[in-house]
C-alpha positions as semicolon CSV with decimal commas, in nm:
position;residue;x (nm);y (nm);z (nm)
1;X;4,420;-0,393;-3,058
2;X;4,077;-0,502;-2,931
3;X;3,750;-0,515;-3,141
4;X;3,400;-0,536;-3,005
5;X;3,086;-0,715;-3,199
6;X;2,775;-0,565;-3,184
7;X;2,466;-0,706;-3,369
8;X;2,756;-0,903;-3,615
9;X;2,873;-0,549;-3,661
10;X;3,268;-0,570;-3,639
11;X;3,408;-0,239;-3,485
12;X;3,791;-0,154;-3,456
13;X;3,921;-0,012;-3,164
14;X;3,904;-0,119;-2,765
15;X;3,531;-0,241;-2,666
16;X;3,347;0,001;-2,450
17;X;3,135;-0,126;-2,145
18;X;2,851;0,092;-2,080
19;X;2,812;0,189;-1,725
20;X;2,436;0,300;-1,567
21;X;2,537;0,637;-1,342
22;X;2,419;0,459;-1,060
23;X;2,634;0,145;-1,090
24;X;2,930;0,360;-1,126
25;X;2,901;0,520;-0,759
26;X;2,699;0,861;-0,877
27;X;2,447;0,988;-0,728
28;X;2,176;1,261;-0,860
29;X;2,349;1,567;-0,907
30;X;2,695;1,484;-0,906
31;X;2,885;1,559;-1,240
32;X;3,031;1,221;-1,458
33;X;3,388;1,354;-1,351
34;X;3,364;1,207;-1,014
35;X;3,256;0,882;-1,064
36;X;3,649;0,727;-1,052
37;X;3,632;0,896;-0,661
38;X;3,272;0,781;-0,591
39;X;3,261;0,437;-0,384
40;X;3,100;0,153;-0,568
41;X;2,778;0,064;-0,439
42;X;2,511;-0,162;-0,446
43;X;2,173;-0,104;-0,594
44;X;1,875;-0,067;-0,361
45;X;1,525;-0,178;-0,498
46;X;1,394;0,107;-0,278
47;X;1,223;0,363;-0,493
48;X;1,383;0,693;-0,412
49;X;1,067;0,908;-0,421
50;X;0,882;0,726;-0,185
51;X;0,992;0,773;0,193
52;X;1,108;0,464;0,363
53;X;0,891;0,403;0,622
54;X;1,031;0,164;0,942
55;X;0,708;-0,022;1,143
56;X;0,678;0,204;1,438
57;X;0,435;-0,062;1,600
58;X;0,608;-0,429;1,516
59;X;0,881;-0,480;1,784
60;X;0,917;-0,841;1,842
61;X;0,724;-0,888;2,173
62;X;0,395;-0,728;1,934
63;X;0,440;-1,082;1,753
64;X;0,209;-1,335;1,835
65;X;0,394;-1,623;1,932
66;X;0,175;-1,892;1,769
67;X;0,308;-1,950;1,409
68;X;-0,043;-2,089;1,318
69;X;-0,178;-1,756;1,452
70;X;0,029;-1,589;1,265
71;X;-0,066;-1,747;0,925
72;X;-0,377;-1,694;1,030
73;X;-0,386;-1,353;1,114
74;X;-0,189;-1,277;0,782
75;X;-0,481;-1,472;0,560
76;X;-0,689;-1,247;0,739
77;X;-0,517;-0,928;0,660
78;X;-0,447;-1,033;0,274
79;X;-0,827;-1,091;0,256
80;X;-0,882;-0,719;0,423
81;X;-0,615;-0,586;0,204
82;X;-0,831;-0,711;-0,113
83;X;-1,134;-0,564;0,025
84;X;-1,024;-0,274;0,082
85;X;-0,873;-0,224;-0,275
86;X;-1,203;-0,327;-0,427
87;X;-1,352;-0,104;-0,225
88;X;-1,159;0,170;-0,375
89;X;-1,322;0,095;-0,694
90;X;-1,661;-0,022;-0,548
91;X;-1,813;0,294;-0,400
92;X;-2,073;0,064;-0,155
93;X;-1,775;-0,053;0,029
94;X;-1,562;0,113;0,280
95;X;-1,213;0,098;0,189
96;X;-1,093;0,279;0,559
97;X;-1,192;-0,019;0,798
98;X;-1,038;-0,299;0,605
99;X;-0,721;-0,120;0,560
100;X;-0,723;-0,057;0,927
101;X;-0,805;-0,404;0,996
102;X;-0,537;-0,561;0,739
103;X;-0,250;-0,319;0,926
104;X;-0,308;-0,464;1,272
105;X;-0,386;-0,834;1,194
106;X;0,011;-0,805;0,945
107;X;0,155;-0,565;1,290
108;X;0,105;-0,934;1,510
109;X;0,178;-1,179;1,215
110;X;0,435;-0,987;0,974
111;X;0,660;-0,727;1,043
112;X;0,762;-0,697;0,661
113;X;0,360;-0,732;0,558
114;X;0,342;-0,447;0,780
115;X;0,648;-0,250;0,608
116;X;0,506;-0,321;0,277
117;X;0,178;-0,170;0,353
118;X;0,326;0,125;0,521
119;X;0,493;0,230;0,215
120;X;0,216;0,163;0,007
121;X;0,128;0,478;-0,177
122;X;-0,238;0,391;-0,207
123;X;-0,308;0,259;0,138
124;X;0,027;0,397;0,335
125;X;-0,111;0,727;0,436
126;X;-0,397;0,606;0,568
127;X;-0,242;0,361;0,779
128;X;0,037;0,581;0,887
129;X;-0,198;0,862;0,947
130;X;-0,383;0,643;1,210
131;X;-0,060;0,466;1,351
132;X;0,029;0,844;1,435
133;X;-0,305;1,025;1,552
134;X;-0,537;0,691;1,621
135;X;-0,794;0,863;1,431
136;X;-0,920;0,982;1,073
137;X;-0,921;1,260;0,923
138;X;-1,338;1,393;0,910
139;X;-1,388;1,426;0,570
140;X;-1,253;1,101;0,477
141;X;-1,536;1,013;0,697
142;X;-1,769;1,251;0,497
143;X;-1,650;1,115;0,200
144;X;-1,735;0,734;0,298
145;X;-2,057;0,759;0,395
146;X;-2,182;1,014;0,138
147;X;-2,037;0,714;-0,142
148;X;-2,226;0,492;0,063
149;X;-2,495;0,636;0,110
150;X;-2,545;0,767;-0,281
151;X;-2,462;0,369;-0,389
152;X;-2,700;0,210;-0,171
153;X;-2,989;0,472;-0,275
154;X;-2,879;0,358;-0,651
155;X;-2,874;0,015;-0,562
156;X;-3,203;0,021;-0,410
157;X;-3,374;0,203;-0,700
158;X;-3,206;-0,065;-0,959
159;X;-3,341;-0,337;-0,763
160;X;-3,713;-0,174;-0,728
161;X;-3,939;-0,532;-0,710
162;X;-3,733;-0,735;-0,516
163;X;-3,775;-0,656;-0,176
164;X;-3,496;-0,943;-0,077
165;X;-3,233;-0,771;-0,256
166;X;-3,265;-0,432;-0,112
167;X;-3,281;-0,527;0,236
168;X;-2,962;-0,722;0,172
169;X;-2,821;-0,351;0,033
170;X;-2,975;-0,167;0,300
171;X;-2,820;-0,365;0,587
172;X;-2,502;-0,369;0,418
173;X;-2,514;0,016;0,441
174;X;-2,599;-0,011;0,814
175;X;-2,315;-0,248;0,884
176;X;-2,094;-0,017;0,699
177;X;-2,226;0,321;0,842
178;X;-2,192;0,186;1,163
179;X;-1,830;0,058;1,136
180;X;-1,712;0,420;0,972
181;X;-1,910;0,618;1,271
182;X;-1,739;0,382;1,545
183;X;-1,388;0,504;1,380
184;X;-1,262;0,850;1,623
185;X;-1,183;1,160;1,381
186;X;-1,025;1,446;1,398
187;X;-1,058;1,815;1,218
């Protein structure tokens, strides 16, 4: 007769290994009866909600064949990548371009980069919705350069005095009006 120990709590009877649904072959929906006729598989680290997403644009010829280029173009879309998240939180900064820019520098160095970013669910949409239509959506234009726009005219006022500083703000919000007009949209 087996025993099992828990916590240096002695129980009598045969020991009783837990099983996670998943680990014994179920999957959602199907009752506990017919895990013994399930086939054991493995776990995926895939999360189920989210859609896997394949690179449509990352065949092997799109690589460059430099691996010095590569590691360069992947620095460059990493450093993209993080301006583009703070530019989520920092209204002055247009979040659409570097995205844009970090997908096709990781399409010719990195084909899982490229994955990865696809199935983002911050910056995935984006990116897939201009792998599919080459264009963006015209109120996510709107919505760009009215943050812009607002920021900079708040920036400007805060730095009232120092003429240096808002030229700096103002030409930042011409560089980045005129990268978010050169972008094609669509209604």
């Amino acid at each position: 007769m087996g025993g099992a120990v828990i916590s240096g709590l002695a129980f009598r009877g045969p020991a009783i290994r837990a099983v996670h649904p998943r680990r014994a072959g179920l999957t959602r929906g199907q009752p506990l009866e017919s895990a013994a006729s399930a086939p054991r598989r493995r776990p995926t680290l895939t999360e189920p909600e989210l859609p896997i997403v394949q690179p449509t644009a990352t065949p092997a010829d799109r690589l460059h064949g430099s691996r010095w280029v590569r590691g360069l173009l992947w620095a460059t879309g990493v450093l993209a990548l993080i301006l583009g998240a703070i530019g989520v939180v920092l209204p002055g900064l247009p979040t659409t371009p570097f995205v844009l820019l970090a997908g096709a520098c990781f399409v010719r160095a990195s084909p899982r980069a490229h994955a990865w970013l696809l199935r983002n669910r911050t910056f995935g949409p984006l990116l897939r919705e201009w792998e599919k239509h080459r264009s963006i959506p015209r109120h996510v234009r709107r919505i760009g350069l009215t943050t812009m726009a607002l920021t900079a005219l708040v920036s400007v006022w805060y730095f009232a005095g120092r003429p240096w500083l808002q030229a700096i703000v103002l030409a930042g919000l011409a560089i980045g009006t005129f990268t978010v007009l050169r972008l094609p949209c669509r209604d």
